[in-house]
C-alpha positions in Angstrom: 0.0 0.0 0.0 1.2 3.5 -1.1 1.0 6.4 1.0 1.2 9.6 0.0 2.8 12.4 2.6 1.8 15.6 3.8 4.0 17.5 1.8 1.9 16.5 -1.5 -0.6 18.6 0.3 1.4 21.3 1.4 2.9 21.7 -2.4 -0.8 21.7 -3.5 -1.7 24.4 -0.7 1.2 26.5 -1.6 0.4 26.5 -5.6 -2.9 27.6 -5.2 -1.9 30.0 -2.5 0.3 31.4 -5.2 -1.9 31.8 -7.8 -4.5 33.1 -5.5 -2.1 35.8 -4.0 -1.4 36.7 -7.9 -4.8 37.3 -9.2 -5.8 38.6 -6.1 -2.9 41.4 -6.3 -3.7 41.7 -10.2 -7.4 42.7 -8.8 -5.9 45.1 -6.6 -4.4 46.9 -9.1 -7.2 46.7 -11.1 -8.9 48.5 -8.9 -6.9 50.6 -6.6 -3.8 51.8 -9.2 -0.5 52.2 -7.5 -1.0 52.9 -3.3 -0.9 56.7 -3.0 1.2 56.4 0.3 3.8 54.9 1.7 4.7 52.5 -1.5 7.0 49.8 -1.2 8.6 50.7 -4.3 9.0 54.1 -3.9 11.0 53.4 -0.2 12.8 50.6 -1.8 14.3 53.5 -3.9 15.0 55.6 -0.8 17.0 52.7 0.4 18.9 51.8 -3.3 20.0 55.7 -3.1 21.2 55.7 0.1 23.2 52.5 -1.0 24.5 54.1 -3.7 25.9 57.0 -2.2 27.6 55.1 0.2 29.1 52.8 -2.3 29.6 54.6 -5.4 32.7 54.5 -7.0 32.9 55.4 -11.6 33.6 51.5 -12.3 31.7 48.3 -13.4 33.1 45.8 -10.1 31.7 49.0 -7.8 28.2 48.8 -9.3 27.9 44.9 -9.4 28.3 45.3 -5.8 26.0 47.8 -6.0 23.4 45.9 -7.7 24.7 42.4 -6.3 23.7 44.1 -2.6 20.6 45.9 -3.7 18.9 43.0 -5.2 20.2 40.1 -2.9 18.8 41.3 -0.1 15.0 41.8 -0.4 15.2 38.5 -2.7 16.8 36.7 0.5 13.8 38.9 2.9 11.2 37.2 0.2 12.8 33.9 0.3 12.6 33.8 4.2 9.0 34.9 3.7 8.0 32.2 1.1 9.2 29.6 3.8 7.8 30.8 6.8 4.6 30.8 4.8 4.8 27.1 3.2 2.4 25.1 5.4 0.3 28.7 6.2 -1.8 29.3 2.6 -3.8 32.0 4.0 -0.5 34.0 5.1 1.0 33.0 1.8 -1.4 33.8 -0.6 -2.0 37.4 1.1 1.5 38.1 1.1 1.9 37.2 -2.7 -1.6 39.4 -3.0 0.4 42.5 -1.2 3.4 41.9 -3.2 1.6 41.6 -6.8 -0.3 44.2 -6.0 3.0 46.9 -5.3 5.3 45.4 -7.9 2.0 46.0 -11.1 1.3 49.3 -12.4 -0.8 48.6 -15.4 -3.9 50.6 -13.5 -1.6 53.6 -13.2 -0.2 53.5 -16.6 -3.2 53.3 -18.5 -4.9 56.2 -16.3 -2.1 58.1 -17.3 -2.2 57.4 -21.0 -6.2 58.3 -21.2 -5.8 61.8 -19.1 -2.7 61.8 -21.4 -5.3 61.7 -24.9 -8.0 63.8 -22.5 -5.5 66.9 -22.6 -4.3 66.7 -26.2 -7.8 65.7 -27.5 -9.0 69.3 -25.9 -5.7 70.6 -27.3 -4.6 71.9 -23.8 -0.6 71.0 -24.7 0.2 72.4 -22.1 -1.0 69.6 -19.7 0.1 67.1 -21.9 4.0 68.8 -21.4 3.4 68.4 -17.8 2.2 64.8 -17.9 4.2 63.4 -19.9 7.3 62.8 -17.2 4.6 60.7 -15.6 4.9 58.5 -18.2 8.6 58.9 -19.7 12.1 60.6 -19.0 12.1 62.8 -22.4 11.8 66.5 -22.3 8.3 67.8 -23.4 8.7 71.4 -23.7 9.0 71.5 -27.7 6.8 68.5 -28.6 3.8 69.2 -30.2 0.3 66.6 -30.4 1.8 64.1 -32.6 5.3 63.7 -30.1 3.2 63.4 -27.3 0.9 60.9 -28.7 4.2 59.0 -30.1 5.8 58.8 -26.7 3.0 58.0 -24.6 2.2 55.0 -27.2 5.6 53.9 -26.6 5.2 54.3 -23.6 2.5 51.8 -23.0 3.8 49.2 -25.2 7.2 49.1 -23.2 6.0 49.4 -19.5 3.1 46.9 -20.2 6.2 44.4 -20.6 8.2 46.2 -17.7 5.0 47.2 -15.1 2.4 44.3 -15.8 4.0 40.9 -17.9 7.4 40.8 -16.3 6.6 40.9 -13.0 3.4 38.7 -13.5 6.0 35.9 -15.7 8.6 35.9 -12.6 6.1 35.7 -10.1 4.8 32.6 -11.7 8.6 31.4 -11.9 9.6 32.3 -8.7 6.7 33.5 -6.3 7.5 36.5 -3.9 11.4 36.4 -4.3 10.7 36.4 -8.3 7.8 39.2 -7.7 10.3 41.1 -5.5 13.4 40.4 -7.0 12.1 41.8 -10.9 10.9 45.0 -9.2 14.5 45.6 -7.6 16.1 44.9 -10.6 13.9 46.9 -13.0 14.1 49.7 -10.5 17.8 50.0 -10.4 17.8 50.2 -14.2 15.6 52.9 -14.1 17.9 54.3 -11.2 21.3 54.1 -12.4 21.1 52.2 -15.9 21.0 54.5 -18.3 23.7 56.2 -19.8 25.1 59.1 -18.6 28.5 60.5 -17.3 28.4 58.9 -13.5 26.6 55.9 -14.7 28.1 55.5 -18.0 30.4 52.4 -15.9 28.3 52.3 -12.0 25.1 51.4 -13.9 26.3 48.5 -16.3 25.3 45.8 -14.1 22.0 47.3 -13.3 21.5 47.8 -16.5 22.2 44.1 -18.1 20.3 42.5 -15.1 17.2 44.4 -16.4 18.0 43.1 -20.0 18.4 39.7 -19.2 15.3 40.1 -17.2 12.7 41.1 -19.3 14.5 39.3 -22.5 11.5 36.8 -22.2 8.5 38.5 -20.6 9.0 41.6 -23.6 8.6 38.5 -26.3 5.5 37.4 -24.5 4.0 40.8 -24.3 4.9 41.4 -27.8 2.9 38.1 -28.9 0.1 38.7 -26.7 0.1 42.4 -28.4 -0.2 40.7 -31.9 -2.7 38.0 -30.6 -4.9 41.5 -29.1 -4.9 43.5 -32.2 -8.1 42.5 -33.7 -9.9 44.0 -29.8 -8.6 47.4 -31.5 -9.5 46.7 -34.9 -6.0 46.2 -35.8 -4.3 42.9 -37.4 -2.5 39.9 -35.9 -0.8 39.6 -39.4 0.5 42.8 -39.3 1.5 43.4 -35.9 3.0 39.6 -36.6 5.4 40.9 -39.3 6.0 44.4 -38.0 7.7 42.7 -35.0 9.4 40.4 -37.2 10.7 43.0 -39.3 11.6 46.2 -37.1 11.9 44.1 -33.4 15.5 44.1 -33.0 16.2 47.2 -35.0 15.4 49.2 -32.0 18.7 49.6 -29.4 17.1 47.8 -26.8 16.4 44.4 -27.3 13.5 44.5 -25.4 11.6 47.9 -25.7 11.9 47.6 -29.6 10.1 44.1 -29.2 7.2 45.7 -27.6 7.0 48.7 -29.6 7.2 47.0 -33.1 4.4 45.2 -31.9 2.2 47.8 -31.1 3.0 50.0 -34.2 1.5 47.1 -36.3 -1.7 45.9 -33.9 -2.6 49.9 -34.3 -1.0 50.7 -37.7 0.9 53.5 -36.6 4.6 54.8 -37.0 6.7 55.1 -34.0 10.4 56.3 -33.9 12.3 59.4 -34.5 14.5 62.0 -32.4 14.0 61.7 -28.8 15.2 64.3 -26.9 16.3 63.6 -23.1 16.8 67.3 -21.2 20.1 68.1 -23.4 20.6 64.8 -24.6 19.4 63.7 -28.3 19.3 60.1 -29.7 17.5 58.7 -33.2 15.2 55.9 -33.0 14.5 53.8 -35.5 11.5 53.9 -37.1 9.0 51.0 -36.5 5.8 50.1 -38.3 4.9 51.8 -42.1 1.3 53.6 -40.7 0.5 57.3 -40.0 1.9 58.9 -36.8 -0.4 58.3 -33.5 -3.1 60.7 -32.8 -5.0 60.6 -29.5 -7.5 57.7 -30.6 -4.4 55.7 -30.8 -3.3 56.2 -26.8 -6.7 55.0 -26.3 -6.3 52.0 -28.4 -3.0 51.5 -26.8 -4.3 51.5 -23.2 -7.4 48.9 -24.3 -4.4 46.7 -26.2 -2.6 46.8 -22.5 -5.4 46.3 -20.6 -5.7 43.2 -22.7 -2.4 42.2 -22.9 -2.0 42.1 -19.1 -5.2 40.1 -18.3 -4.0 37.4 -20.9 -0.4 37.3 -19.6 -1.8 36.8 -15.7 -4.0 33.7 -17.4 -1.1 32.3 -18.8 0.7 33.0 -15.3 -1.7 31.4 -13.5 -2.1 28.2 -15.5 1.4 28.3 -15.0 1.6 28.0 -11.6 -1.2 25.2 -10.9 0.7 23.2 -13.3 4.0 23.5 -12.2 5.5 19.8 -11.2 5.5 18.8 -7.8 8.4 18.1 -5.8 9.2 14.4 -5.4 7.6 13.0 -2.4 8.5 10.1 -0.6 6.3 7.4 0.2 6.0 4.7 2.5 4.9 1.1 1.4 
């Protein structure tokens, strides 16, 4: 006779305690956007700056310590919490809840992008300029409607990989360390990865730990993107072969994934000069279509709204299939 131990039952608990805590946090969000106080991610960043400024030095081995430090150690808080909360699936699935719901900011970013097509549809450009850091780092003050609605549509199509798929995808992998670990790692980047004189060296680690990853969650979103178009009257053919054709021409090989994408589910044109307070650089140009218009931020935001709820399905499939660990039996 073979019988099965607890710690079948305990695995089981624990799956659906995880995928629980995920759509529960993805409902949170849903509903609530980011939390107006206190958020976790903002005082992680508190904590990553005062790190940095005790430990910053212009080289690469300085900021892998940097990073190294400022990631291990809420992954190793979150990996404490997971097993403390093994055998509690109550605990468990409202700490993955709490978590999900910090680390997402689909909620937030499509608000922004319709208040964003509110003010340029009433041709008030002036509260477009001032909305637009909300949503990117470039400099507003000499874009006019059709810049505004081109960054804010690239906007959407790279932070619905980076605020809603990614951390959804490493939370199925991973759980809480995987929800918490992303969000440190994809704050950093936005920290002290980009390129500039004091991070030109510091911010290389950051930077390439943020790559690596959303290297597969941006290929999901931009699928799930092509998959979507027809809900905005765009084609899955064309978003298809956009992506395909102008994915990788983009300098990151991430954002140009998503942004591809959603230049063909909308049949729009996205690319050109960005300009970063000082700092120019020349995008590529992706898709063949007409350059965005306010309609299109709207479309965006639906296409996100989309993407998101299709990538925490696959999540959560994910995670009630995943195998079970070996348990040992007794005859």
């Amino acid at each position: 006779m073979v019988v099965r131990r607890a710690g079948a039952g305990r695995a089981d608990a624990s799956r659906w305690a995880d995928a629980v805590g995920l759509m529960a946090g993805y409902a949170l969000d849903a509903l609530l956007g980011d939390p107006r106080r206190l958020h976790p991610v903002a005082g992680y960043g508190r904590m990553a700056a005062a790190l940095e400024r005790r430990t910053y030095a212009p080289t690469v081995d300085a900021g892998t310590r940097y990073a190294a430090t400022a990631v291990g150690l809420p992954v190793l808080a979150a990996v404490v919490a997971s097993a403390l909360t093994r055998r509690r699936p109550v605990a468990r699935a409202a700490l993955t809840a709490a978590a999900t719901w910090a680390v997402l900011g689909g909620t937030s970013l499509r608000r922004e992008a319709t208040a964003m097509a509110d003010s340029l549809g009433s041709g008030d450009l002036d509260a477009a300029r001032r909305r637009l850091p909300n949503l990117c780092g470039r400099d507003p003050s000499n874009l006019d409607t059709a810049g505004l609605a081109r960054a804010t549509v690239e906007s959407v199509a790279e932070n619905t990989s980076d605020a809603v798929v990614a951390p959804l995808v490493w939370g199925a992998l991973a759980g809480l360390p995987g929800l918490v670990g992303y969000r440190a790692v994809n704050t950093l980047d936005a920290m002290v990865g980009h390129r500039s004189p004091r991070y030109e060296r510091f911010g290389t680690a950051a930077a390439r730990a943020d790559d690596l990853a959303n290297l597969a969650p941006s290929r999901l979103t931009a699928l799930l993107t092509a998959a979507a178009a027809p809900t905005v009257d765009g084609s899955v053919v064309r978003a298809l072969w956009t992506w395909f054709r102008d994915g990788r021409r983009h300098p990151s090989p991430n954002a140009g994934q998503c942004e591809a994408a959603m230049a063909g589910a909308l049949g729009v044109r996205l690319g050109g000069t960005n300009v970063y307070f000082g700092r120019s650089e020349e995008r590529p140009t992706l898709g063949a279509g007409r350059s965005p218009d306010p309609a299109d931020i709207r479309r965006a935001a639906h296409l996100s709204a989309t993407v998101g709820a299709a990538a925490l399905a696959i999540c959560v499939g994910r995670v009630l299939t995943r195998p079970r660990r070996r348990s040992r039996t007794r005859r």
